[in-house]
C-alpha positions as CSV (number, residue, x, y, z in Angstrom):
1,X,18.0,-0.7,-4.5
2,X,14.3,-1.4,-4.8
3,X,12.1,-1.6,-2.4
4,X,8.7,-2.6,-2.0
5,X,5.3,-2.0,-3.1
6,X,3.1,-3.1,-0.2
7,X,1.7,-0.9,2.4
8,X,3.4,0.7,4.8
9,X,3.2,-1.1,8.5
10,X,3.0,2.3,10.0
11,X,0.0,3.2,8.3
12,X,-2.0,-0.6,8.3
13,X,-1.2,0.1,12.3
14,X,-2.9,3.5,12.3
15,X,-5.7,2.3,9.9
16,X,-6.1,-0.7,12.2
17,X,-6.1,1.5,15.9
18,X,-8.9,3.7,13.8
19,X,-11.4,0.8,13.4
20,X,-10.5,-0.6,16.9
21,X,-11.6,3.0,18.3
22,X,-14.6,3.4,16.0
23,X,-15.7,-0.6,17.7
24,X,-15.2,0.5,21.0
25,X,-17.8,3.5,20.6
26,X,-20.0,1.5,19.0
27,X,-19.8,-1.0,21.5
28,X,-21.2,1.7,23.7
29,X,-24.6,2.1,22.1
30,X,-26.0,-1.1,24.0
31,X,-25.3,0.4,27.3
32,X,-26.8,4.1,26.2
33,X,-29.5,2.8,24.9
34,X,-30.8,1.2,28.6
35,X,-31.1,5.3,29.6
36,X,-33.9,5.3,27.1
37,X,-36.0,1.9,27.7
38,X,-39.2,3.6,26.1
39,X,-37.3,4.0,22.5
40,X,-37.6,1.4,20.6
41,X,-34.8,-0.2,18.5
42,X,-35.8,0.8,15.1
43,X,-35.7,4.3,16.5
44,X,-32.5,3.9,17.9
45,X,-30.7,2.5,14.6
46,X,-33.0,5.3,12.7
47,X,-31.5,8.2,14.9
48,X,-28.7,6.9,15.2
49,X,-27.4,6.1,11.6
50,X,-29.8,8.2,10.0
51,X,-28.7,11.5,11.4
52,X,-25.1,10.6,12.2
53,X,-24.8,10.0,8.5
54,X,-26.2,13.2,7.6
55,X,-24.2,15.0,9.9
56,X,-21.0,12.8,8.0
57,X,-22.5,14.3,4.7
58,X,-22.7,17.8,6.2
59,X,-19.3,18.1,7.5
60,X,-18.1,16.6,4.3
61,X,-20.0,18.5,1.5
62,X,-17.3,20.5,0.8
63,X,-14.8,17.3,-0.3
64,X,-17.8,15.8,-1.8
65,X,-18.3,19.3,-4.1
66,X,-14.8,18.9,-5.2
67,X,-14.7,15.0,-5.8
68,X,-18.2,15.3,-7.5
69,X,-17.3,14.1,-10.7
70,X,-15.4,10.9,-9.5
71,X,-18.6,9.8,-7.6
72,X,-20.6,10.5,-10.0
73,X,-18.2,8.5,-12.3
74,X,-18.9,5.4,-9.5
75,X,-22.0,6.2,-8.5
76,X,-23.4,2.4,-9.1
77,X,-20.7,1.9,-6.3
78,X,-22.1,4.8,-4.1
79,X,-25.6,3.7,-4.4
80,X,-25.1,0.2,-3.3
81,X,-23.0,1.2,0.0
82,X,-26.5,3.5,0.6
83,X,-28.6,1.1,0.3
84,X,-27.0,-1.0,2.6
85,X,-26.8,1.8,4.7
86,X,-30.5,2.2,4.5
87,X,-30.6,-1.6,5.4
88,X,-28.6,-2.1,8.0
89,X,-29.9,-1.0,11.2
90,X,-33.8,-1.7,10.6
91,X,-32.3,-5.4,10.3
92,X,-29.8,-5.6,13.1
93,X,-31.9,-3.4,16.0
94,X,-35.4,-5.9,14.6
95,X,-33.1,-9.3,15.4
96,X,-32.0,-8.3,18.5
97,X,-35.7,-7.2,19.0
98,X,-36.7,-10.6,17.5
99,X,-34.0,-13.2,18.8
100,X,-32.6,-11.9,21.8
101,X,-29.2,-9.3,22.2
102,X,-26.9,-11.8,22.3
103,X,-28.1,-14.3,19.4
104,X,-28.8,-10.9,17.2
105,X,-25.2,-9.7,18.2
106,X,-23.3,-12.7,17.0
107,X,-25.0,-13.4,14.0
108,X,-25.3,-9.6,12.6
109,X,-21.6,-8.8,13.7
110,X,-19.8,-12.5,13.8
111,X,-21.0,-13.1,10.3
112,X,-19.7,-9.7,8.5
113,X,-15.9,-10.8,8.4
114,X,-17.1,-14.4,6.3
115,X,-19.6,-11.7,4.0
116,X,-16.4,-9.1,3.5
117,X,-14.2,-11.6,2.7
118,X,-16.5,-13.2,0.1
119,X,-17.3,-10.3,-1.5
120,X,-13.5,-9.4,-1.8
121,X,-13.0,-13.1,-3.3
122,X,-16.2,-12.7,-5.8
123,X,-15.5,-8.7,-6.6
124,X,-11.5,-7.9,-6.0
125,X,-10.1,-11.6,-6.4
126,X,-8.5,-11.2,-3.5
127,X,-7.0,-14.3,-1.5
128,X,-7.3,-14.7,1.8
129,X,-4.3,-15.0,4.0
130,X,-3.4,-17.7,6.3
131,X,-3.3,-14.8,8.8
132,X,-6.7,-13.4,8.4
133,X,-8.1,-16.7,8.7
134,X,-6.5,-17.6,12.0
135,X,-7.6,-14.1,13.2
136,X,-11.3,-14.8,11.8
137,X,-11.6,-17.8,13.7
138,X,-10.3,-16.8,16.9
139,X,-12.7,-13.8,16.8
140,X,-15.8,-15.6,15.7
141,X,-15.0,-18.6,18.0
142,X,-15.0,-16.1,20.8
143,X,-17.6,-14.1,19.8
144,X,-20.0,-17.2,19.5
145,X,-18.7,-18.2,23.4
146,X,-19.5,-14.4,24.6
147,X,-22.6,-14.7,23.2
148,X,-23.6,-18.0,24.3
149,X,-22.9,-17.2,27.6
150,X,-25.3,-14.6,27.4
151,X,-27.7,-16.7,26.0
152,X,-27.5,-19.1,28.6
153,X,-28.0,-16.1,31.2
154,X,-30.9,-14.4,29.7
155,X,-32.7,-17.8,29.4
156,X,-32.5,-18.9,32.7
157,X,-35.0,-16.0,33.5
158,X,-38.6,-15.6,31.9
159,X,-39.6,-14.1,28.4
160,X,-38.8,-17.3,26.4
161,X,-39.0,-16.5,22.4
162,X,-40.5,-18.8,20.4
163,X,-39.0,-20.5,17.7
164,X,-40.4,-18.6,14.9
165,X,-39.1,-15.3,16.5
166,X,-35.4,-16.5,16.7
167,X,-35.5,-18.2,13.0
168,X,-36.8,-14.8,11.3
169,X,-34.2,-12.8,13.9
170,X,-31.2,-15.1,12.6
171,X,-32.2,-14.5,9.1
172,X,-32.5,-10.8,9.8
173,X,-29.1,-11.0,11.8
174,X,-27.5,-12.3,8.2
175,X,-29.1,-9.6,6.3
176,X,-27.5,-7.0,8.6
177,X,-23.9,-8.5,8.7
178,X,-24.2,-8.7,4.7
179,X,-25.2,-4.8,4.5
180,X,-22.5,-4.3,7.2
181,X,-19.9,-5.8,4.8
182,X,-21.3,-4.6,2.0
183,X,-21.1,-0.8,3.0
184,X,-18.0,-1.4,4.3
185,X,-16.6,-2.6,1.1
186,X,-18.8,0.4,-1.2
187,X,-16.5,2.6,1.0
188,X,-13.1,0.7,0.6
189,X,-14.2,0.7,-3.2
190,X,-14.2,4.3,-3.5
191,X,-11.0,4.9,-1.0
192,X,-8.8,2.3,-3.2
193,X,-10.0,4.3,-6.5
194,X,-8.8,7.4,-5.6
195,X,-11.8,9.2,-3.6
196,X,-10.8,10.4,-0.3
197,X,-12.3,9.0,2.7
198,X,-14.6,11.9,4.0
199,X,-16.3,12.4,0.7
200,X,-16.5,8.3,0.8
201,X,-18.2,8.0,3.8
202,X,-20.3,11.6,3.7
203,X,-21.6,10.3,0.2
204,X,-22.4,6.5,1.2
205,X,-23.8,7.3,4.9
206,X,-25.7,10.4,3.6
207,X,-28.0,8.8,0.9
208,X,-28.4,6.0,3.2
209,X,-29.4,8.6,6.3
210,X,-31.8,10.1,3.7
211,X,-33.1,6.5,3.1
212,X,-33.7,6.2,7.5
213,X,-35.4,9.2,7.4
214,X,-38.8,8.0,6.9
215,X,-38.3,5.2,9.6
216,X,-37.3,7.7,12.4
217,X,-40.0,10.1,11.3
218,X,-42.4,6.8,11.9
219,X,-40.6,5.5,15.3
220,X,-39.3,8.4,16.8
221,X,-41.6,10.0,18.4
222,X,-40.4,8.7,22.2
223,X,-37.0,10.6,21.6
224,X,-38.3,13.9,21.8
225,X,-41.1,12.7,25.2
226,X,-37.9,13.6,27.5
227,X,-34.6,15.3,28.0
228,X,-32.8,11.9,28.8
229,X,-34.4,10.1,25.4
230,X,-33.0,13.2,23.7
231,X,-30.1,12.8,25.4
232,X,-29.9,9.1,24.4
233,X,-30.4,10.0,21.1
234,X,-28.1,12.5,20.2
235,X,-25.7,10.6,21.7
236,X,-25.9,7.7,19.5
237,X,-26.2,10.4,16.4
238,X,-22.9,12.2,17.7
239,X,-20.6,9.5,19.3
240,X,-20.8,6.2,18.1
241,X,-22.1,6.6,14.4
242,X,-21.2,9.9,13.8
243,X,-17.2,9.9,15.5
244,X,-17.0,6.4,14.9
245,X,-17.8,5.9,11.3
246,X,-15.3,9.3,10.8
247,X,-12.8,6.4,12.4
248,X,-13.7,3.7,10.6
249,X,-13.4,5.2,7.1
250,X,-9.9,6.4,8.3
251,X,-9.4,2.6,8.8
252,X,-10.6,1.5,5.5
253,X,-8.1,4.0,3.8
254,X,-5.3,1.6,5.4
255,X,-6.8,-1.9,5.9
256,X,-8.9,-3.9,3.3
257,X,-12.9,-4.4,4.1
258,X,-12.2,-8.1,5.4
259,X,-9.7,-7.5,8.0
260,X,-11.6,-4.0,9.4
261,X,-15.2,-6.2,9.6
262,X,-13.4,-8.6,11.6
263,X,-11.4,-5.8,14.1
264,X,-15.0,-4.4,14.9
265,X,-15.5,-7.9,16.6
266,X,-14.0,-6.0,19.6
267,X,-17.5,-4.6,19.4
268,X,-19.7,-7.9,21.2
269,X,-16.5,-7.7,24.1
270,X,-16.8,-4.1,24.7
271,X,-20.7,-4.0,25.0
272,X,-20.3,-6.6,27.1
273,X,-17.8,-5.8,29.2
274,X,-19.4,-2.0,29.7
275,X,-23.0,-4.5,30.8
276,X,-21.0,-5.9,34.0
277,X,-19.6,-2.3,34.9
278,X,-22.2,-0.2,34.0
279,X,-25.6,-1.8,34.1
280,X,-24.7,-4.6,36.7
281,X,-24.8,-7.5,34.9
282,X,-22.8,-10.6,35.2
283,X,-20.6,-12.5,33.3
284,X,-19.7,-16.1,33.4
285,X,-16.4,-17.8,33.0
286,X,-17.4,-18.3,29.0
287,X,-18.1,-15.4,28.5
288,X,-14.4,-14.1,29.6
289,X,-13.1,-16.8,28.0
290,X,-15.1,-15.4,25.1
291,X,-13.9,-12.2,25.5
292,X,-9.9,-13.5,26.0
293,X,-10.4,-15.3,22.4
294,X,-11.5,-12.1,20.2
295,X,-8.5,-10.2,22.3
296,X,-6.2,-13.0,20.5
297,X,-7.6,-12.7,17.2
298,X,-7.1,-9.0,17.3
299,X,-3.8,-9.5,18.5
300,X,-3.3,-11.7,15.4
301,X,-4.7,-8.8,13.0
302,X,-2.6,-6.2,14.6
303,X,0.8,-7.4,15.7
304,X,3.5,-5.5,13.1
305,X,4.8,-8.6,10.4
306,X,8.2,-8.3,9.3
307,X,9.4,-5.9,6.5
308,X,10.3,-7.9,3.2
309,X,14.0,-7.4,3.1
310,X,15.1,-4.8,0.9
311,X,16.5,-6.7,-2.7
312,X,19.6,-4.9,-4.5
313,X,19.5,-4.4,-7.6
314,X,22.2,-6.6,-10.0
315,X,25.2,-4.7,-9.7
316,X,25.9,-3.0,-13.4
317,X,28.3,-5.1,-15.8
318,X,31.2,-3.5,-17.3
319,X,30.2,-2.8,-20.8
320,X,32.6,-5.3,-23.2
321,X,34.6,-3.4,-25.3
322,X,33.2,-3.1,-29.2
323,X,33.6,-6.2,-31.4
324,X,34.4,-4.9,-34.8
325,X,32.1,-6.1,-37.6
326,X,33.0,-9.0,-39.4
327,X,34.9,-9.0,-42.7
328,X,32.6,-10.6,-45.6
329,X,32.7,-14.2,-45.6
330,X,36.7,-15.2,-47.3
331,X,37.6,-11.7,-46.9
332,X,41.1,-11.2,-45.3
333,X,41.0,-8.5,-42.3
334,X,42.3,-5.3,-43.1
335,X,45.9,-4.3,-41.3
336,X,45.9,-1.0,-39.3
337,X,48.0,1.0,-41.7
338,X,46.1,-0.2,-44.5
339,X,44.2,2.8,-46.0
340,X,40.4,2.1,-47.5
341,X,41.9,1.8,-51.3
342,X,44.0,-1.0,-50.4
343,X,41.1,-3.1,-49.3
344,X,40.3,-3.4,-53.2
345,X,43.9,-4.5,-53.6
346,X,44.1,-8.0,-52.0
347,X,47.2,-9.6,-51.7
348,X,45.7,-12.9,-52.3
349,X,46.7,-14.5,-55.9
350,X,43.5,-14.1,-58.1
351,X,41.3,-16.8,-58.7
352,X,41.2,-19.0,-61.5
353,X,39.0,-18.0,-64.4
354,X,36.8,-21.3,-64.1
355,X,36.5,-21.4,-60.4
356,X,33.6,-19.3,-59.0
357,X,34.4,-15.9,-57.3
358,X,34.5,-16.6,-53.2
359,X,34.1,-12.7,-52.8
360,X,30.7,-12.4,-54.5
């Protein structure tokens, strides 16, 4: 009996509950962030990406020591996922600066599933499945209704943006869901070739935290003017980046880069969800409905598919008994009692001297 050489449902499940985990935390870093108004968002990403992934490095140096050789041996890989790293949050915390929470949200995160899976496609050949497409499109369809409706909310009060303002923040908002998906796969990369998932992610997240070191050293300065920025900050550093990426390179050790990029979509829902209970704000009926969409398309991503049935192998033939060579061509077969001298005797009458010789 053979079986099978896909992965194992068990462990897409648990790779798939750790990137769900690591989206709700990060969905929490909107919410935190309103306890420190006077930060600004470029500090916030610095902090909180620049010394969660630091910290990731720190824990992990040890794995990283011992795996040195096969990081070195991709280190073009490596270096790519930190630079996108390095990317990432200056451009995501600047469109949401730029072009509003919710425009920022669902460009930057809504657009990292199409980026993932074209990178796959370009870089792994990989084809996507008729289930991570439905998936895709139920998430982004709800994502872009959640953050409509909070569009439509936030407009209806003052501090219009101009035009120019939401253009560059869109453009910024593709920039950070391509580094997004681009990290993401630098760390699947390294996972998939044999490279465990802490030195992974401590290697990847801790050049790029050396790269955000220079923009929190430049912007951070209101973190340290009170205990509740600090607060705020460490927070961030600890919780969502630090915990959550931890979860979500358990998740890419399971799940390919396309389908975890389009799990974190739980991230818009959460963040949103946590504004009407926490902060107070309200929610209108499209942005549940919003919300009831990317539910379904994680539903679609997670729910256990069917085991291939097991094939048998061809059940063994009896062997067919051994054919005994064939006499020479006009040769008579030997009797069983005939001993190996009398196979020079033939009984045949001899030939006639001017025919040819048949046994030549």
């Amino acid at each position: 009996m053979t079986r099978s050489t896909g992965p194992a449902v068990g462990s897409v499940g648990a790779g798939s509950l750790c990137v769900l985990v690591a989206s709700v935390l990060w969905g929490t870093t909107g919410t935190a962030a309103t306890f420190a108004p006077a930060v600004g968002p470029l500090a916030i990403g610095a902090v909180a990406m620049g010394l969660g992934g630091l910290l990731q490095a720190l824990v992990a140096a040890p794995r990283i020591a011992r795996e040195m050789s096969a990081l070195r041996a991709r280190r073009g890989v490596v270096v790519l996922g930190a630079l996108a790293v390095g990317v990432y949050p200056p451009a995501f915390y600047t469109s949401m600066h730029l072009a509003g929470v919710a425009v920022g949200t669902v460009v930057s995160i809504g657009s990292a599933p199409l980026a993932s899976a074209l990178i796959e496609r370009a870089v792994d050949k990989r084809r996507l499945t008729r289930r991570w497409m439905t998936g895709a499109a139920l998430g982004l369809s709800g994502t872009v209704l959640l953050c409509m409706a909070e569009a439509a909310q936030a407009h209806s009060g003052p501090g219009a943006r101009s035009v120019r303002a939401t253009v560059l923040g869109v453009g910024l908002g593709l920039v950070a869901g391509f580094t997004y998906a681009l990290y993401s796969w630098a760390a699947h990369r390294l996972i998939s070739r044999g490279v465990t998932s802490g030195a992974a992610m401590g290697a990847v997240f801790g050049l790029g935290g050396l790269l955000l070191l220079p923009v929190l050293t430049a912007t951070g300065a209101p973190l340290l003017d009170s205990w509740s920025n600090a607060a705020v900050g460490t927070y961030m550093a600890l919780v969502p980046m630090f915990t959550g990426y931890v979860l979500f390179g358990w998740g890419l050790a399971h799940v390919p880069a396309s389908t975890a990029t389009t799990l974190s979509l739980l991230e818009p829902a959460v963040a949103a969800v946590l504004a009407v209970l926490v902060v107070g704000e309200r929610l209108p009926p499209l942005g549940w409905t919003g919300i009831a969409l990317v539910v379904g398309c994680l539903a679609v991503l997670t729910a256990p598919t069917r085991a291939a049935p097991p094939t048998r192998a061809a059940p063994p033939t009896r062997a067919a008994p051994p054919t005994r060579a064939a006499p020479p061509t006009g040769a008579a077969p030997p009797t069983a009692s005939a001993s190996p001298t009398r196979a020079a005797s033939s009984p045949m009458p001899p030939a006639p001297a001017s025919a040819p010789n048949d046994l030549s």
